[in-house]
N, C-alpha and C positions, 0 to 999 in steps of 0.2 A: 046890064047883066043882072040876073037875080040868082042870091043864094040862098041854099037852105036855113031855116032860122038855126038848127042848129049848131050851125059855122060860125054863125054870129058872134053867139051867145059863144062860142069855142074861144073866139080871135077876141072879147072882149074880156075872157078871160085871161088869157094869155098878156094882154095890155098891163091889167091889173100888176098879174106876177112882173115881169117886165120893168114896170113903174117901180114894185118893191128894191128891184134888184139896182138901180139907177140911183135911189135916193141917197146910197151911202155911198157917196163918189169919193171924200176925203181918209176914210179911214176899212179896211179890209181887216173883217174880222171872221175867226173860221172856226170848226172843231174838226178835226181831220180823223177819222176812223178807219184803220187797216182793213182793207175786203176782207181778209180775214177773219174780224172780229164781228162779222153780223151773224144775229141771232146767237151772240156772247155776251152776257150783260155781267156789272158789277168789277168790270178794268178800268182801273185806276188811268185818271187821263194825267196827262203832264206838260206842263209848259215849258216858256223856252229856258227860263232857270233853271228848273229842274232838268232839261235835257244836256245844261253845261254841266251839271254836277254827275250826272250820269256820266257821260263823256270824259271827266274829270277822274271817274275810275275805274274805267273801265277799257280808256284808250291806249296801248298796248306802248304809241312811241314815248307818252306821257309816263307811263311806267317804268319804261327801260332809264329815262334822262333820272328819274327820282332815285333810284337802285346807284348811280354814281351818286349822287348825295349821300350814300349810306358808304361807300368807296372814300370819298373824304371826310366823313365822318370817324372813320377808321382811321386817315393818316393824321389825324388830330390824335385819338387815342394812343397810336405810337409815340408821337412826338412828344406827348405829355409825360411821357415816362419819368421817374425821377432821372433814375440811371439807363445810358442807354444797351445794355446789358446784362447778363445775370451776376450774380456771383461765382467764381470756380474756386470750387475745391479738387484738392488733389494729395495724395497721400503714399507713401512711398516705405517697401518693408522691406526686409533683409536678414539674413542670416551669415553669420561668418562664427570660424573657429576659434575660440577663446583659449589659451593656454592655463586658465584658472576658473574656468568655468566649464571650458571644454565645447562650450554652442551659446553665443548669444545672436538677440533677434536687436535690429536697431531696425526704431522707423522715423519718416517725418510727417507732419501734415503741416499744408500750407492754403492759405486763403487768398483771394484773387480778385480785385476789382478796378474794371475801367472805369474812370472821370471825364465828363466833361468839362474843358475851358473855355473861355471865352464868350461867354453864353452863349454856348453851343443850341441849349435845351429852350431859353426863349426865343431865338430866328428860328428853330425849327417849327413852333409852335405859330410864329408869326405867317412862315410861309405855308403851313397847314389850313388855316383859319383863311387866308387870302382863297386858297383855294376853294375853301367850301363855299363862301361868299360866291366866287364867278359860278360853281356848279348850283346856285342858290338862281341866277340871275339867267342859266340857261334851261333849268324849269319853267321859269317864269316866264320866258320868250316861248316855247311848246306849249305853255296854256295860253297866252297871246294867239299864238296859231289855231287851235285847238276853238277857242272862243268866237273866233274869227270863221272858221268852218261853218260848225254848229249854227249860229244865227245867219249867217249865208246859207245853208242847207234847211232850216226852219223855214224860212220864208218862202224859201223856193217851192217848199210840201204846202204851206198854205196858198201862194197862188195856183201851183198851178190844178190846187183842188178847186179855186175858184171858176179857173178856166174852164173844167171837166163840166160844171154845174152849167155854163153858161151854153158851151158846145152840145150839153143833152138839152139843154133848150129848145137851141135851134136844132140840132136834129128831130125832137118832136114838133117842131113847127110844121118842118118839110115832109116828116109823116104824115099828117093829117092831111097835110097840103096835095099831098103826093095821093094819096085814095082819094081826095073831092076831085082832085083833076081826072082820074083817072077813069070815074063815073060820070065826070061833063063830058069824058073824048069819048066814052061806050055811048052816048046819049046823044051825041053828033054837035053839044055845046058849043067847043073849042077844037082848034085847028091841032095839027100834029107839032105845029112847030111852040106852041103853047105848051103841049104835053112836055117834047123834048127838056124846055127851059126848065120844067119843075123838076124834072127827072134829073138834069145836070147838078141843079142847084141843089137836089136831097144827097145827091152822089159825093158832091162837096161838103155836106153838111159830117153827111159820116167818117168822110176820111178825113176832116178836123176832129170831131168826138174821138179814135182812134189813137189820130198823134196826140190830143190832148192827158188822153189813158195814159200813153206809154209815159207822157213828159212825165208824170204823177207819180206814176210806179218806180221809175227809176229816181224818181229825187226822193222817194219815202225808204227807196233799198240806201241810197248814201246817206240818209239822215240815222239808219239802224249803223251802220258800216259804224257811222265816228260815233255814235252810241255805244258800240260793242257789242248791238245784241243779233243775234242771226237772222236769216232772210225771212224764215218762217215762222218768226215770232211775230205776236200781236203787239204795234203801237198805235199808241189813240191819244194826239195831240190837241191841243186848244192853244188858242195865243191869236193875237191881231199886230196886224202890219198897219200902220196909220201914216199920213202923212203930217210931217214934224220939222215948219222953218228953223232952219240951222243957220244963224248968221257967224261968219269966222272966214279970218284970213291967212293966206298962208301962211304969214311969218309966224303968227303966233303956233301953227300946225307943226310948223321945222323947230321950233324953239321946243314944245313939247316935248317933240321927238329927241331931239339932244337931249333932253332932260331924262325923259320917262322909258326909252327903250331899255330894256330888257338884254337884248342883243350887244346892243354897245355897252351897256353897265360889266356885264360879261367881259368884253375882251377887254376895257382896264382893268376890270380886276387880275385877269391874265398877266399884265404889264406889271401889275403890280406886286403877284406872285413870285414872277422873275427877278422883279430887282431885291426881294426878301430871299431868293432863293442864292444871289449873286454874293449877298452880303455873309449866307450861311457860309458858303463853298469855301468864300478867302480865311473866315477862323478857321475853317476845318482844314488848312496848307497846314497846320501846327497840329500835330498829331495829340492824340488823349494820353494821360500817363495811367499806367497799370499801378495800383498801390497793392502791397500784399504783404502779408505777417504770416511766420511759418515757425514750428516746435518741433525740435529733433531730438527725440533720446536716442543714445549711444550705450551700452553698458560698458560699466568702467570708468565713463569721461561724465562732466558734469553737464546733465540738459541745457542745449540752445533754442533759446527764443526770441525771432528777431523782425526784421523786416524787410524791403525793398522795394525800391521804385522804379519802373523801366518807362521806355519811350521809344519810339522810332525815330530815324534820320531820316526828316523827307526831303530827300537827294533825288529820288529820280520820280515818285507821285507829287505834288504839287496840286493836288485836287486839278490840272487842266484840262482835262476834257470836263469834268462837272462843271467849271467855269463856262468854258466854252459852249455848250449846251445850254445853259444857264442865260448867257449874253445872248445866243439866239435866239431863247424863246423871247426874249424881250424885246429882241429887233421884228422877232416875226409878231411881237402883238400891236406892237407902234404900227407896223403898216397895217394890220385889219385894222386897228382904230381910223386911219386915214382912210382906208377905202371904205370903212359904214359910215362914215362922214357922204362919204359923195355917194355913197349908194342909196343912203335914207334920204339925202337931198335930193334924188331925181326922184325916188321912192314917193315922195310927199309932192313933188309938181307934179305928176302922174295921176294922183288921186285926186287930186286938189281940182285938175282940169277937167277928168273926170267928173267928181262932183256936181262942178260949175255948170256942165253939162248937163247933166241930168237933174238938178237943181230949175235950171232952165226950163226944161221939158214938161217936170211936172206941174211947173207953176203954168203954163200954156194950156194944160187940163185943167186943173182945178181953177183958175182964173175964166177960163173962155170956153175950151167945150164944153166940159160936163154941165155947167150950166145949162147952155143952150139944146144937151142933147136930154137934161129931162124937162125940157118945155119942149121938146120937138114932140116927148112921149105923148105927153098930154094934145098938143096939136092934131099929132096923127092917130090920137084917137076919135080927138072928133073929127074932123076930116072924114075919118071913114065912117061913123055911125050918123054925119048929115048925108053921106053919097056920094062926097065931092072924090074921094079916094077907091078904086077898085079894090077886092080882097087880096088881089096878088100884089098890087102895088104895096097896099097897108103891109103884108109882109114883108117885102122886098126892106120897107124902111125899117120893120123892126128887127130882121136881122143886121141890116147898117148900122144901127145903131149899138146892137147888142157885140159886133165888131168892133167898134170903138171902145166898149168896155173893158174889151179883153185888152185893148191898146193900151187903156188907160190900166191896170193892173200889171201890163208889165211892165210901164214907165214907174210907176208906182215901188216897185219889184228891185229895179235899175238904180232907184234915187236911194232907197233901203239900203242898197248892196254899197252904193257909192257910200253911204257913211259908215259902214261898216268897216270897206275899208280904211276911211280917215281914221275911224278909233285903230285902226291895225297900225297904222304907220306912223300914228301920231303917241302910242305906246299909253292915249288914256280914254274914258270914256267920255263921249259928247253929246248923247243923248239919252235919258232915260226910257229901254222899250225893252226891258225886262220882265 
């Protein structure tokens, strides 16, 4: 068969591009630009740090958990009180009929103040501060999720803009391909069933370009969503996805986790709030005394000024229902503690095999294909510029091959995600790709 030279010169350019795209098999590096923002210049681009700190304030669930920090922050305020009460005053007047005077006025005033015993005012203080602590530790588990999003959703907008580039590739392959066939079957060339093939295979081309679109669009709308910024704003991100040997085992992954979760730190300090809450309840069975000082003039009789102490009978309150409540929460935070024990333990075999997995997979690229698939590039360029290769053939392998790259990106994509998760569940960071 003979083709035009300018196909030639087409397909060896395409090699070229092709070869460029192949070379960076281990690390994927991207600038990702909103359709939006073309023919927009001077927007601030932002990487994946910058998209957590965004995220950080602008995520609404992240908001709401910080708002109860300001809620125990409050019952600290109370509790510090000196006194847990005001002072009362009260004052009391009077008129009566005097036989030597004919109208006198007598009055009293008297002053009022509750005490606490027992140290009432430091276990209340104690169980304030316990509290703020676990509302401290249930932020910190919402930015854990939060963090965990975000670089799952980053990466995913960098592949699968990768993908879109690779897919308009081959759909102009099959363009060009698709008009030279089209004038060798007007020109009685090639057979119909020749035609057919090119025409399947462009038809396939585009409805990969398509779903690659959408995968794009939609991972760039849920990276604004945890962003917080709306559908029809301009983002224009940069950052690279690389591949990064992670050697670690699981025990030391479950040990972390015990250690560094957020979540569990939380519900002991729960446990721990209850039993400062248990201890409050029982001084509070002995009720507070009222102290008070009071001055009565009388006309006629000589001014009193005196004082008095009262107290309650707790005969029928006993503080038991705050007891009660009190022992609950503590029973109800021992068993979450028991259950995120075993839940962060399948939590952590879960990623872990994961991992292992994908771990596996990537190393079976970067080890063995992609090697081999950019010396295939080089092969089957010469191959086809000695003759030995048709022009339909030399495409056929350059799209198989440009098929393997997308494979390879989102094995790539998979092994990223799988340590993401690890840092999620393992409650610390394991690699640096900030």
């Amino acid at each position: 068969m003979i083709y035009p030279v300018h196909h030639i010169k087409y397909v060896t350019v395409v090699t070229l591009i092709a070869s460029v795209l192949f070379l960076t098999s281990n690390k994927l590096t991207a600038q990702v630009t909103d359709p939006a923002l073309r023919g927009v210049e001077n927007t601030k681009t932002v990487n994946l740090k910058e998209c957590i700190t965004i995220a950080f304030e602008n995520n609404l669930q992240l908001a709401a958990t910080r708002k109860r920090l300001d809620l125990a922050e409050a019952e600290r305020i109370k509790a510090s009180l000196l006194l847990p009460t005001n002072p009362k005053l009260e004052s009391e007047t009077g008129a009566r009929e005097s036989s030597s005077t004919g109208r006198d006025t007598d009055y009293t005033i008297a002053l009022s103040q509750e005490f606490e015993v027992f140290g009432q005012r430091r276990k209340r203080i104690r169980v304030a501060e316990k509290n703020i602590e676990r509302v401290k530790f249930e932020v910190a588990d919402v930015e854990r999720e939060v963090i965990a999003n975000v670089k799952s959703s980053f990466y995913e907008v960098l592949t699968s803009l990768e993908i879109v580039k690779l897919r308009s590739f081959v759909e102009g392959i099959f363009e060009k391909l698709w008009s030279a066939t089209m004038e060798r079957y007007k020109a009685g060339a090639i057979a119909a069933l020749e035609l057919n093939s090119i025409k399947i295979g462009y038809g396939q081309a585009k409805q990969q370009l398509l779903v690659a679109k959408s995968n794009y669009q939609n991972s760039l709308l849920n990276l604004k969503l945890l962003l917080g910024k709306p559908a029809d704003e301009v983002l224009n991100i940069e950052g690279e996805m690389r591949f990064e040997k992670l050697q670690i085992n699981m025990e030391d992954i479950l040990t972390s986790a015990y250690k560094e979760r957020p979540d569990l730190r939380a519900e002991e300090f729960e446990k721990e709030r209850a039993s400062q809450e248990i201890l409050l309840r029982k001084v509070e069975i002995i009720p507070n005394p009222d102290l008070s000082g009071f001055f009565t003039r009388e006309s006629g009789t000589d001014d009193i000024l005196g004082g008095e102490i009262s107290i309650s009978i707790p005969i029928w309150d006993r503080k038991q229902s705050e007891l009660k409540k009190a022992r609950t929460a503590k029973d109800v935070a021992n068993i979450n503690i028991k259950n995120r024990y075993l839940e962060i333990q399948k939590e952590v075999e879960t990623a872990y095999q994961t991992f292992m997995a994908a771990k596996g997979g990537i190393a079976i690229y970067t080890d063995e294909i992609m090697p081999q698939v950019d010396e295939s590039l080089k092969l089957n360029e010469i191959s086809y510029q000695e003759g030995n290769t048709s022009f339909i053939e030399f495409l056929t392998m350059q799209k198989n091959l440009i098929e393997t790259r997308v494979a390879y990106l989102n094995t790539l994509l998979a092994y990223n995600m799988a340590i993401i998760n690890l840092e999620t569940v393992s409650g610390k960071k394991l690699i640096s790709n900030d």
